[in-house]
C-alpha positions in Angstrom: -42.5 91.3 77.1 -40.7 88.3 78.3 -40.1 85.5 76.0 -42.3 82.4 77.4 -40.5 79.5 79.5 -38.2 77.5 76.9 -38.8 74.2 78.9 -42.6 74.5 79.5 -42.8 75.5 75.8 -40.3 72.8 74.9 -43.0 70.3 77.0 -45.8 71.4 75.6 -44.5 70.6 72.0 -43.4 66.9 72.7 -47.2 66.8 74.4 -48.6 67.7 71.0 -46.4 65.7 68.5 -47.0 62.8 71.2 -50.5 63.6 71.2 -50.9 63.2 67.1 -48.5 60.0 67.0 -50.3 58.5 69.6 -53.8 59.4 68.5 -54.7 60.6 71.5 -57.1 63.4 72.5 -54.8 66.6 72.5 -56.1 69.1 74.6 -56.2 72.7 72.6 -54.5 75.4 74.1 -54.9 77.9 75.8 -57.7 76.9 78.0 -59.7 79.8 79.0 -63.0 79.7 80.2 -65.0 82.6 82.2 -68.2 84.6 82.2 -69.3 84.5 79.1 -68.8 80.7 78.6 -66.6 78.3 76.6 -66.9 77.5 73.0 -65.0 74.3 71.6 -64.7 71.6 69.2 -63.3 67.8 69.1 -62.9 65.0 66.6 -61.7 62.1 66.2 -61.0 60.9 62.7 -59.7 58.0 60.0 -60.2 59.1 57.0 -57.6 58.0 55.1 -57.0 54.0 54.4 -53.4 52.7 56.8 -53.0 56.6 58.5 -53.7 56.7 62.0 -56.7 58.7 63.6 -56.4 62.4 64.1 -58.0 63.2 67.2 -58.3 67.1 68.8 -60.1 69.2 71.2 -60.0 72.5 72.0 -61.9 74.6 74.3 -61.5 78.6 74.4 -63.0 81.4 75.9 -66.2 82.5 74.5 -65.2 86.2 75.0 -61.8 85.9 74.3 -63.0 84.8 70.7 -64.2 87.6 69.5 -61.0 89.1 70.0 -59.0 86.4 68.0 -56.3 88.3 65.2 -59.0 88.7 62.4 -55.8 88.6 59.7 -55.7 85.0 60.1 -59.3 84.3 60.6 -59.9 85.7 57.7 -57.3 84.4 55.3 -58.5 80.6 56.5 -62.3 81.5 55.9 -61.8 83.3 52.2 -59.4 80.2 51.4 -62.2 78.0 51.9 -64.7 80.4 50.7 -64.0 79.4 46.8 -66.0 76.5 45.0 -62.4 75.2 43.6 -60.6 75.4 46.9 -63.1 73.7 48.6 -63.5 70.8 46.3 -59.4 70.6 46.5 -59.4 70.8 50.4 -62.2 67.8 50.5 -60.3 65.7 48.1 -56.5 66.4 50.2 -58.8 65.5 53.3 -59.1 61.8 51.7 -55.6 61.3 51.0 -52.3 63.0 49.8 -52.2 64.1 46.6 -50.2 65.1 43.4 -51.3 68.2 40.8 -53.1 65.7 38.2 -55.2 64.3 40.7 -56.2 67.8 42.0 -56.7 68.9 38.5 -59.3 66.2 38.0 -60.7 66.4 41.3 -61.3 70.4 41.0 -62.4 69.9 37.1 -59.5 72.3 36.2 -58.3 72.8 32.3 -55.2 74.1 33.6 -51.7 73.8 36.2 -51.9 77.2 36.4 -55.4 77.4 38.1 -54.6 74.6 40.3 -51.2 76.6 42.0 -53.3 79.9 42.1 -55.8 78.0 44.5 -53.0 75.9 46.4 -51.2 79.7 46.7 -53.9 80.4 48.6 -54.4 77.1 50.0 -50.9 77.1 51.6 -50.7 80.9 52.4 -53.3 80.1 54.5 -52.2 77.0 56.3 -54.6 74.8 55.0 -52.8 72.8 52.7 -49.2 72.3 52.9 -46.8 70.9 50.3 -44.9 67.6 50.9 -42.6 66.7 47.8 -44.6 66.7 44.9 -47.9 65.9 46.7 -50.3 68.2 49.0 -52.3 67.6 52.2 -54.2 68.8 55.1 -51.6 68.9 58.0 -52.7 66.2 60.4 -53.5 69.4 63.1 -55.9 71.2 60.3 -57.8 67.6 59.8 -60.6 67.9 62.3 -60.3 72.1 62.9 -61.1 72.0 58.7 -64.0 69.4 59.1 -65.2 71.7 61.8 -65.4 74.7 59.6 -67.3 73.0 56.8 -69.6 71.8 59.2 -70.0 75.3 61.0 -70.6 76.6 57.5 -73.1 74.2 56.5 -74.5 74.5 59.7 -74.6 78.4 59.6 -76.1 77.9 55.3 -79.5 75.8 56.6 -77.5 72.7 55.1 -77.8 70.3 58.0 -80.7 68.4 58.4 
């Protein structure tokens, strides 16, 4: 299998990081649609005080979902499957954050539970580490807000 074009790939990088410097709509990729339909998702977000917004859309193949690697899949839905994680994930989605505040903000008695969940936190691409602070990457912002809005969607939680 032949390695993709190095300047197309090359362009469609700088179109992304230009994209989320710019706040401008980014456009997901790949963008497949056919006979089974399109699924997709947007946002456009500010919810942390001075950062600029986060804005995304994707559209896919409806189809071509289903057959989606279920190893990451997966690993993103049980990281955000726990009570803990979640609670650390909506906290990092407010602002950066450092391993007392995410103590506090989780209600943990210990360090050590807080790196077991931010283990999986990271494994997963959720979080990522930035010094001695966490936080959603600027790509996962709206994609994570999407899931917790799928889920509470798909739990009867929307009104």
């Amino acid at each position: 299998m032949a390695d993709p074009d190095p300047d197309a790939r090359l362009e469609a990088l700088e179109a992304r990081v230009a994209a989320l410097e710019g706040g401008r709509v980014l456009e997901g990729q790949p963008e497949r649609t056919g006979e089974a339909g399109e699924i997709g998702y947007q946002g456009h977000v500010r919810l942390q005080e001075g950062a600029g917004p986060v804005s995304w859309t994707i559209a896919y193949d409806a189809a071509a979902t289903l057959d989606l690697p279920a190893g990451p899949v997966a690993e993103v839905l049980a990281a955000l499957g726990h009570p803990v994680r979640l609670a650390l994930v909506r906290r990092l989605l407010t602002a950066p954050a450092g391993t007392t505040e995410l103590v506090e903000a989780a209600e943990l008695s210990s360090t050590g539970q807080l790196y077991h969940h931010l283990r999986t936190l990271t494994a997963a691409r959720v979080v990522e580490q930035d010094g001695r602070r966490y936080r959603v990457p600027s790509t996962g912002v709206v994609p994570v807000l999407v899931a917790l809005l799928a889920a509470a969607d798909l739990g009867g939680a929307l009104h």
